[in-house]
matplotlib code that plots the C-alpha trace (Angstrom):
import matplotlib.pyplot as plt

x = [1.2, -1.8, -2.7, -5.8, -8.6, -9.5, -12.7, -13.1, -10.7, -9.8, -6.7, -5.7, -3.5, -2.7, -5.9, -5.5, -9.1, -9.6, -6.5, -7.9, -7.8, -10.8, -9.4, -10.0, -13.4, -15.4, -17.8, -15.1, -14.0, -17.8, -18.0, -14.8, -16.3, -18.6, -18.9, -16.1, -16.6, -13.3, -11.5, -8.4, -7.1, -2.9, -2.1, -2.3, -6.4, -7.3, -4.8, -5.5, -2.4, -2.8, -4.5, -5.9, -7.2, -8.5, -11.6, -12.6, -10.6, -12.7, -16.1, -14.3, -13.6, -17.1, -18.8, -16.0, -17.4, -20.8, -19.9, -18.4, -21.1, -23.9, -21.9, -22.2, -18.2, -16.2, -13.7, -10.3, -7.4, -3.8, -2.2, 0.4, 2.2, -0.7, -3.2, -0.8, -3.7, -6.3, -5.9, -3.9, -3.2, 0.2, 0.4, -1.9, -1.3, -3.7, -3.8, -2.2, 0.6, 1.2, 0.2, 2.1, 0.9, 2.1, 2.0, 5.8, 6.6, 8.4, 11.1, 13.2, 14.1, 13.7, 10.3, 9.9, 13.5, 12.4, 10.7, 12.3, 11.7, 13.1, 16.3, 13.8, 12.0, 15.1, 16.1, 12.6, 12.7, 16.0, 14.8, 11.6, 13.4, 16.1, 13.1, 11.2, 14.4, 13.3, 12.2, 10.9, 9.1, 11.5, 8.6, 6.1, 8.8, 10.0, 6.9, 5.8, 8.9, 7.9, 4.4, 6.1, 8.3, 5.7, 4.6, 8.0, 7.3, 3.9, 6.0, 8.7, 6.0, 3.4, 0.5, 0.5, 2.4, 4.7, 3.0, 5.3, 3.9, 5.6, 6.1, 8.1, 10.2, 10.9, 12.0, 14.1, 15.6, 17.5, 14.1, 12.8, 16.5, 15.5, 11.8, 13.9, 16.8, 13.9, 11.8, 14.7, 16.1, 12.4, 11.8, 15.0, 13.8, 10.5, 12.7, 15.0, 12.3, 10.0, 12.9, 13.6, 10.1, 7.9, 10.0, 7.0, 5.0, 5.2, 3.4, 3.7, 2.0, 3.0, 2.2, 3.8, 6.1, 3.0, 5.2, 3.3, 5.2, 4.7, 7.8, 9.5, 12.7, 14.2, 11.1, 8.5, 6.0, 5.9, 3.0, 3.1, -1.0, 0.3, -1.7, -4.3, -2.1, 1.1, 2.4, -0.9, -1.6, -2.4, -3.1, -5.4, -5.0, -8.0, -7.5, -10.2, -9.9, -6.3, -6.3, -4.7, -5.3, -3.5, -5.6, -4.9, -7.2, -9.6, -11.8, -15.4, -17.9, -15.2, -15.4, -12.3, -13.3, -11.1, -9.9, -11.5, -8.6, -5.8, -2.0, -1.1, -2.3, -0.8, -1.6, -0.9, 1.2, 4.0, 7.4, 8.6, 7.1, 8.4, 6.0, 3.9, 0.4, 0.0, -3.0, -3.1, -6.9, -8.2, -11.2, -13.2, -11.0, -13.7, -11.3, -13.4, -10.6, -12.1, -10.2, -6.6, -7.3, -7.7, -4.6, -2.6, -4.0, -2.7, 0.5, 1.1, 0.4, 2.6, 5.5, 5.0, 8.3, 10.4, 13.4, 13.6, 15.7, 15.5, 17.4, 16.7]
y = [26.1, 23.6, 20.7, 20.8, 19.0, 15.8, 13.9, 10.8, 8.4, 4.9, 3.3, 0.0, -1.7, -5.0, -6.4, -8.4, -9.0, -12.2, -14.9, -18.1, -17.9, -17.0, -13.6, -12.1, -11.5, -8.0, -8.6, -9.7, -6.1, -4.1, -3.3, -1.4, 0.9, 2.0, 5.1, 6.3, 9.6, 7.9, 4.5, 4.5, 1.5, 2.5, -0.5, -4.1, -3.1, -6.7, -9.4, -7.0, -8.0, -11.8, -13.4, -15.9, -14.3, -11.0, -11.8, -12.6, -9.6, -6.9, -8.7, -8.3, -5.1, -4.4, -5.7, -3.8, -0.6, -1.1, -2.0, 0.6, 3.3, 1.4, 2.7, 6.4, 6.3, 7.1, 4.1, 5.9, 3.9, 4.5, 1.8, -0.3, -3.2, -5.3, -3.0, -1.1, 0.8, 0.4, 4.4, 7.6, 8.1, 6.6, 9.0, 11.3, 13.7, 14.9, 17.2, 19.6, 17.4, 16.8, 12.8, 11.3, 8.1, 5.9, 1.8, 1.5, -0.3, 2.7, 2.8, -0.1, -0.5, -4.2, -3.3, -6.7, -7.5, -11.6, -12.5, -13.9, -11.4, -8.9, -8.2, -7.7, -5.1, -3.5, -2.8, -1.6, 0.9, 2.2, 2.5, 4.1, 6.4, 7.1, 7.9, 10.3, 12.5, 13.2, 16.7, 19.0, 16.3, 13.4, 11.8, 11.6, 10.3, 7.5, 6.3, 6.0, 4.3, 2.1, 1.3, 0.3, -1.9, -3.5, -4.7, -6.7, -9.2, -9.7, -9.9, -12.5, -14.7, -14.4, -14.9, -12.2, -11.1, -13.1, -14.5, -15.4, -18.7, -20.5, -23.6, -21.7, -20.1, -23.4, -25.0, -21.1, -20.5, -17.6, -15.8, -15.8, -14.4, -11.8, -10.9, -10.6, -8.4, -6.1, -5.9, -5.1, -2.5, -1.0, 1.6, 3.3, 3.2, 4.9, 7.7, 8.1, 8.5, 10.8, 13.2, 13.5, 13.8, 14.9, 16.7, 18.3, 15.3, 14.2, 10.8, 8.3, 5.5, 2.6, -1.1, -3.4, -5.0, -7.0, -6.9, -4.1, -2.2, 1.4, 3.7, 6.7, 8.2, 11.4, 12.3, 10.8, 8.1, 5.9, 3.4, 0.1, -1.3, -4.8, -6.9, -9.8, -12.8, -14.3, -12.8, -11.3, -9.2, -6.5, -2.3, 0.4, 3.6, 6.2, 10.0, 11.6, 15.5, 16.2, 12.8, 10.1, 6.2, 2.9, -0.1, -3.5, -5.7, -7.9, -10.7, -11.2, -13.5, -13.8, -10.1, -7.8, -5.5, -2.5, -3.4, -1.3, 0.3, 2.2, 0.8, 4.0, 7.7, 11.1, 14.3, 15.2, 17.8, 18.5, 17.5, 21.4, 24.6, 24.7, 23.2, 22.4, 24.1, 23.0, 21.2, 18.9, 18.7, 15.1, 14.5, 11.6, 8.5, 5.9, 4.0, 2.2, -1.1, -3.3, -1.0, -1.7, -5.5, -5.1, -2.7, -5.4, -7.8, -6.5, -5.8, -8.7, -10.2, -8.0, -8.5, -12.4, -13.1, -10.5, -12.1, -11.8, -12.1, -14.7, -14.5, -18.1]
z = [12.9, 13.9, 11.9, 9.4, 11.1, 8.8, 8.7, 10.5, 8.4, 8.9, 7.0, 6.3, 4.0, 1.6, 2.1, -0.6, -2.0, -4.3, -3.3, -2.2, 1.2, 3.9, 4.9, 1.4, 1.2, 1.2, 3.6, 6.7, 6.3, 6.1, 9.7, 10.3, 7.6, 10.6, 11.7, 9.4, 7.1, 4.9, 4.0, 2.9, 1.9, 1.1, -1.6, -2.8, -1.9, -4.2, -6.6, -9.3, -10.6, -11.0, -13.6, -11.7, -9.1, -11.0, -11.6, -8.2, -7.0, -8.8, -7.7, -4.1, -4.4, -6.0, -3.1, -0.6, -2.1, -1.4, 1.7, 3.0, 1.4, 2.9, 6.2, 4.9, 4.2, 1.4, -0.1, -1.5, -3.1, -3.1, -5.8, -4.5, -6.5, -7.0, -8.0, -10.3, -12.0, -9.4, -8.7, -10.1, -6.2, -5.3, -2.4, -0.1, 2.3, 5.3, 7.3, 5.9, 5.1, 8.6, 7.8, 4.4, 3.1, 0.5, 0.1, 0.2, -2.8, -4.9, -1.6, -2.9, -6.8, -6.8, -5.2, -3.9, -3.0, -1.9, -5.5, -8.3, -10.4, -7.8, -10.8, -14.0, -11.5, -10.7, -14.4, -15.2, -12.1, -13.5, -17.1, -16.2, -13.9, -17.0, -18.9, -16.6, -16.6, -12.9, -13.8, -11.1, -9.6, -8.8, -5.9, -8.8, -10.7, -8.7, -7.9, -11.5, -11.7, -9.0, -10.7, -14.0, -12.1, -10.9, -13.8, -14.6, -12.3, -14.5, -17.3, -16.0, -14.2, -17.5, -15.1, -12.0, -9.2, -7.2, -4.2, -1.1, 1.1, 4.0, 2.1, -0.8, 2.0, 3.3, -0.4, -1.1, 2.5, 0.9, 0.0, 3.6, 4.7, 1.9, 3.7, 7.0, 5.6, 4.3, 7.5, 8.9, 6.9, 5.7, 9.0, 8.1, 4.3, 5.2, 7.2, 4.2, 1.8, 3.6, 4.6, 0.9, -0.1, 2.7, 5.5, 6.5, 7.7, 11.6, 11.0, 7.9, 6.9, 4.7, 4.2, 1.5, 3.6, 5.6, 9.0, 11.0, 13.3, 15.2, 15.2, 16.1, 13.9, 14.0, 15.8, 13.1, 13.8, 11.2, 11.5, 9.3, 8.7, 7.8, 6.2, 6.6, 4.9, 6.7, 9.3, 10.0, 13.2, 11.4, 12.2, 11.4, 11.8, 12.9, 12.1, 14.5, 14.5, 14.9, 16.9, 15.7, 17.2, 16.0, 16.8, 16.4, 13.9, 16.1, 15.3, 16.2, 14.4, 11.2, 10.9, 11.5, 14.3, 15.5, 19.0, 21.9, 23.1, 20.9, 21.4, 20.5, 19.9, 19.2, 18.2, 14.4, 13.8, 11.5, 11.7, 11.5, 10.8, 7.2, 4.6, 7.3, 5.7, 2.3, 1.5, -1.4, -3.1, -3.2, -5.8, -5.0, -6.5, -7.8, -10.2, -13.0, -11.9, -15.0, -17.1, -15.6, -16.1, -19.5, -20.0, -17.8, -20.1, -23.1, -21.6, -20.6, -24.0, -26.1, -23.4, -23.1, -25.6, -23.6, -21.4, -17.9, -15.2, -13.0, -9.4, -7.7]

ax = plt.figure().add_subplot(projection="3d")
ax.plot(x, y, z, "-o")
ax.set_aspect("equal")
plt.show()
């Protein structure tokens, strides 16, 4: 059975809008909104998450939207670890659920196994998971799961997410042995996760993890976008048709371009026959993001007293 044709989409990921550095700013990213029908940006879209960085986060991500509807394209959000609350969507499938995409974060409990709080997130993923009972719906649950785990590492740091830099690598050598265990191990924890969840789906796409990486397992691509902070080099992924074309992030006059040629393209199709024409209905996500600030906020307040785990 043939693929459901999808509008002209572009998807990136971990963008990262609002920390204090020159690749997080809105208007580098406007022109690859060109000549796109959709954007999809799959998690950690702006430091939503951080206290510090939250208020120039949301005007990033203001001026990101109008960006990329001055190009007569449609900006959709799939929450990552971050953004916790940026978007209902933690996953989306196209084309017929021949394409799955999620941010990555709900495929580990820890969620971010090289942060300090990577323990307190792990015991939040587990009681939220306790809680949910699975049900008939043990995807949504887990990445619920994952979502309230995120918001541990708020808890345990009081201020934000944990933020990973060279220089803290350097003091922490264990933590950077941590980031490589994970890049190692995460391409098998994509394929574990989608077999389980989304058989159906020939191609994935994920971020989170920053490394970006184009493979094939069990006869699945699985494309990681990366993401525009350390180690950089990042991917985007164009859905043409029933085409789809990874390009690599260029730079031209301090805006990200798409490179000229694809390093890779395929035809998307299913995995296997079974599954392979359900449709899932996608309303327009235009999340009102000053909202989950002030829910984070307040979460944070009433949780400030609570213990946490710290692994250093």
């Amino acid at each position: 059975m043939s693929s459901t044709a999808e509008p002209k989409t572009l998807v990136l990921s971990d963008l990262h809008l609002g920390r204090p550095n020159a690749t997080a700013q809105a208007h580098r990213f406007a022109e690859l909104a060109a000549g796109f029908e959709r954007v999809i940006v799959n998690g950690d879209v702006a430091e939503l998450h951080h206290a510090a960085f939250r208020d120039r986060a949301e005007l990033e991500l203001s001026r990101l939207r109008d960006f990329v509807e001055q190009k007569g394209a449609r900006l959709e959000l799939v929450a990552g670890n971050h953004d916790a609350f940026v978007s209902p969507v933690r996953s989306l499938e196209l084309a017929g659920g021949s394409v799955y995409i999620t941010h990555g974060d709900a495929l580990h409990p820890a969620i971010a196994p090289w942060s300090p709080y990577a323990a307190a997130m792990r015991d939040a993923y587990a009681t939220a998971l306790a809680a949910s009972g699975l049900g008939d719906d043990e995807h949504r649950s887990r990445l619920m799961a994952a979502r309230e785990a995120s918001m541990a590492e708020w808890r345990g740091l009081g201020h934000g997410a944990y933020i990973s830099t060279i220089g803290g690598m350097a003091v922490r050598p264990h933590r950077a042995l941590a980031v490589l265990g994970y890049w190692m191990r995460y391409p098998g924890l994509v394929h574990g996760w989608v077999e389980r969840y989304a058989p159906h789906a020939g191609t994935v796409l994920v971020g989170h993890s920053h490394r970006a990486f184009v493979r094939t397992i069990g006869g699945r691509r699985i494309v990681n976008t990366g993401a525009y902070s350390f180690p950089g080099r990042p991917l985007a992924v164009v859905i043409e048709g029933t085409e789809l074309r990874v390009h690599r992030i260029d730079m031209e006059r301090r805006l990200f371009t798409l490179s000229k040629r694809p390093i890779a393209s395929w035809e998307v199709k299913p995995k296997s026959p079974r599954g392979a024409a359900r449709d899932v209905p996608r309303g327009e996500q235009r999340p009102a993001y000053a909202e989950p600030s002030a829910r984070l906020m307040n979460d944070a307040a009433s949780a400030s007293a609570a213990p946490s785990t710290d692994v250093r």
